[in-house]
C-alpha positions in Angstrom: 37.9 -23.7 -3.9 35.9 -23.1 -0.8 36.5 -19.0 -0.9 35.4 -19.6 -4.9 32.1 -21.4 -4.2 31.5 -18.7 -1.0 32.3 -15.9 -3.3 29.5 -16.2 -5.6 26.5 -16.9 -3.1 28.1 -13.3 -1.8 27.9 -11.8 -5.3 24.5 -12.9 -5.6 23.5 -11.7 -2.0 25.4 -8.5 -3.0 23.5 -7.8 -6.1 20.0 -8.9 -5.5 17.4 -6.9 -5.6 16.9 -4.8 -2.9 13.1 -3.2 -2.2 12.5 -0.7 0.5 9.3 1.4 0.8 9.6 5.0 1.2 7.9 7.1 3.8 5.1 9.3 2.5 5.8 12.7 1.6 2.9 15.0 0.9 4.7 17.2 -1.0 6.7 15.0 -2.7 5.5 14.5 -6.9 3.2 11.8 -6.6 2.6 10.6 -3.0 -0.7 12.6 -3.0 -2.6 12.9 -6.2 -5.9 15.0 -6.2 -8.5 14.3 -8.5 -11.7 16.9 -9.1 -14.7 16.1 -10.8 -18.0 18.0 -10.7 -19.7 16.6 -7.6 -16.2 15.3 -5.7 -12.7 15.9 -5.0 -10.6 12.4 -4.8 -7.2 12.3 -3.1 -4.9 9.4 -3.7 -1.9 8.5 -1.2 0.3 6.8 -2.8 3.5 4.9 -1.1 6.8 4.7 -2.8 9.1 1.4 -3.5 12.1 2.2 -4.8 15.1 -1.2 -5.9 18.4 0.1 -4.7 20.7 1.6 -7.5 23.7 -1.2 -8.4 21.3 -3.7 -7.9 19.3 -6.4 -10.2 15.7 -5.9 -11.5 13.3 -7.4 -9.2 10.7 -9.0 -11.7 7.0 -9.4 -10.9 7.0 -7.5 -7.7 3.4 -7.3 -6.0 2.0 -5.6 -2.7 0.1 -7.7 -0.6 -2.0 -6.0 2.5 -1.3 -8.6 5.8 -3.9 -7.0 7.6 -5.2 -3.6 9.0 -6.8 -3.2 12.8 -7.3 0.3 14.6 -4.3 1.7 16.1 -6.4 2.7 19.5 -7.1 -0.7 20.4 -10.8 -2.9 19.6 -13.5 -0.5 18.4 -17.0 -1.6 19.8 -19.0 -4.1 17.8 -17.6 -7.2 15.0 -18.5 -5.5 12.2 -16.0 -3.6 11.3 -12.9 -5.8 12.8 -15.0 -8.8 10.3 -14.4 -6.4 7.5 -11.0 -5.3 8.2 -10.0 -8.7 8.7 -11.8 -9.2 5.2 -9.5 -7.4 3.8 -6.4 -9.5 4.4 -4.8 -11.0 2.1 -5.8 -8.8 -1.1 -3.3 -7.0 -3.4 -3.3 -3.5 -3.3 -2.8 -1.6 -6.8 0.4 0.3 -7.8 -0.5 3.1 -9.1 -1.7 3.9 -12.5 -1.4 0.7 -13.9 -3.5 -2.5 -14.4 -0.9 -4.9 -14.2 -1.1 -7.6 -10.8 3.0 -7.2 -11.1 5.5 -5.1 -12.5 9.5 -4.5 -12.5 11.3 -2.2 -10.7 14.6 -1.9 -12.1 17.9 -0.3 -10.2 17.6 3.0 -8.8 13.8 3.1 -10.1 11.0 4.3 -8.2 7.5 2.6 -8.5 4.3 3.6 -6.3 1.3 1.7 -5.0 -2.2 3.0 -4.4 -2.6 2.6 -0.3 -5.4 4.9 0.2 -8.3 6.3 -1.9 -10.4 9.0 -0.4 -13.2 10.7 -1.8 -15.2 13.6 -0.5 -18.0 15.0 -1.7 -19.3 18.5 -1.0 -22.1 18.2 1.4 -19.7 16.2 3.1 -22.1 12.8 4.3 -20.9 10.6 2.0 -17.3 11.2 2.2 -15.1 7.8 2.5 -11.4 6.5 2.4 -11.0 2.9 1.4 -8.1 1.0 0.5 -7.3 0.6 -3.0 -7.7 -3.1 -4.2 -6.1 -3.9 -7.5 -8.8 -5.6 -8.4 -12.2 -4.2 -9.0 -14.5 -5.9 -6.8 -15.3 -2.9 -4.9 -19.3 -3.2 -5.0 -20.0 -6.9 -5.8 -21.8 -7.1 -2.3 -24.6 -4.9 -2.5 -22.8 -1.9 0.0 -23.3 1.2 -2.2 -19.3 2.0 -1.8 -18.0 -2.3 -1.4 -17.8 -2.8 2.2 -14.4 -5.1 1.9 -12.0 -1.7 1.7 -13.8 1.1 3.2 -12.7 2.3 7.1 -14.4 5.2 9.0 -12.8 8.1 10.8 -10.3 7.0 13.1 -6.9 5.5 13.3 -5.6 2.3 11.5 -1.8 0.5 11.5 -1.6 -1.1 8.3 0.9 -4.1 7.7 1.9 -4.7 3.8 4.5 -7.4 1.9 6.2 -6.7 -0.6 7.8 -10.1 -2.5 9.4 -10.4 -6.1 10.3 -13.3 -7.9 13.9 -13.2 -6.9 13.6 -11.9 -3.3 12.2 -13.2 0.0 8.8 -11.1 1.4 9.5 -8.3 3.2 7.0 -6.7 5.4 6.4 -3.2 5.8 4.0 -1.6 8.9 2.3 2.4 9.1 0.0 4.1 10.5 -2.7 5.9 8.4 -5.1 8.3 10.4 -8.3 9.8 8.5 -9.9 12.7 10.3 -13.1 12.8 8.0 -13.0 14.7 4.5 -9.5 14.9 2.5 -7.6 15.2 5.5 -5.2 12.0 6.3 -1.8 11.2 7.8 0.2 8.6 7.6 3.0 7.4 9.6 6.7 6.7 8.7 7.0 3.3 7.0 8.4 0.4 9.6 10.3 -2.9 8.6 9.1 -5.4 10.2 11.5 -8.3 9.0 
């Protein structure tokens, strides 16, 4: 009786979903999307989740940012570490799609917005901001919304990732903007 009742909490640990982000691959179809327009180029960077194969669906799966900080250490003056730490909290976007959640059945692979940057050809109002899902962007009177946008430099940037049937995972990389369309980003790190 005891090996029955064991048995099935080990099927359903066996065949839970099981999320796992990606690394970013630039030339991989649809970790980088570039978007022109007639006065600027866009470039999305996009991170991929994919639910193992032989495993459930993972319903109403989300991407929450922990928090982001520069990966050289405290950059001189509060204002930007107040709007970094602003920025905690907020759901970033997958990626062409509206919904706050989604479902990522086995083997499938679903991507979320992590970066948007945005140059523009005189090249002084270029910016890279992180892509909330919801639109609140400019409700504070900065001319690009203040509560996503970073300057040149280097950032690590720690994200969950929770569904209704598993436990939050979190997820940690570096992203590093050198000005204009030109980004890296780190391998992806579990963290728990």
């Amino acid at each position: 009786m005891v090996v029955a009742l064991y048995l099935s909490v080990w099927r359903d640990r066996r065949w839970r979903a099981d999320l796992k982000v990606l690394d970013f691959d630039q030339n991989r179809i649809g970790d980088q999307i570039e978007v022109l327009a007639p006065d600027n180029t866009s470039l999305w960077v996009r991170l991929p989740v994919i639910n193992s194969p032989h495993h459930r669906t993972a319903h109403d799966a989300e991407v929450t940012l922990e928090s982001i900080e520069p990966a050289d250490g405290p950059v001189p003056g509060d204002e930007l570490l107040m709007r970094l730490a602003g920025s905690a909290g907020r759901q970033l976007k997958w990626a062409d799609r509206a919904d706050r959640t989604m479902s990522i059945h086995p083997g499938a692979i679903r991507r979320f917005d992590l970066f948007h940057v945005r140059a523009f050809p005189a090249g002084d109002q270029d910016y890279c901001r992180l892509t909330f899902r919801d639109p609140g962007h400019r409700e504070d009177g900065h001319p690009l919304g203040w509560r996503g946008v970073i300057p040149v430099g280097s950032y690590r940037v720690v994200f969950s990732i929770e569904a209704a049937d598993i436990d939050s995972r979190q997820f940690s990389c570096v992203i590093t903007w050198h000005g204009g369309l030109d980004i890296d980003v780190s391998p992806v790190a579990r963290l728990n």
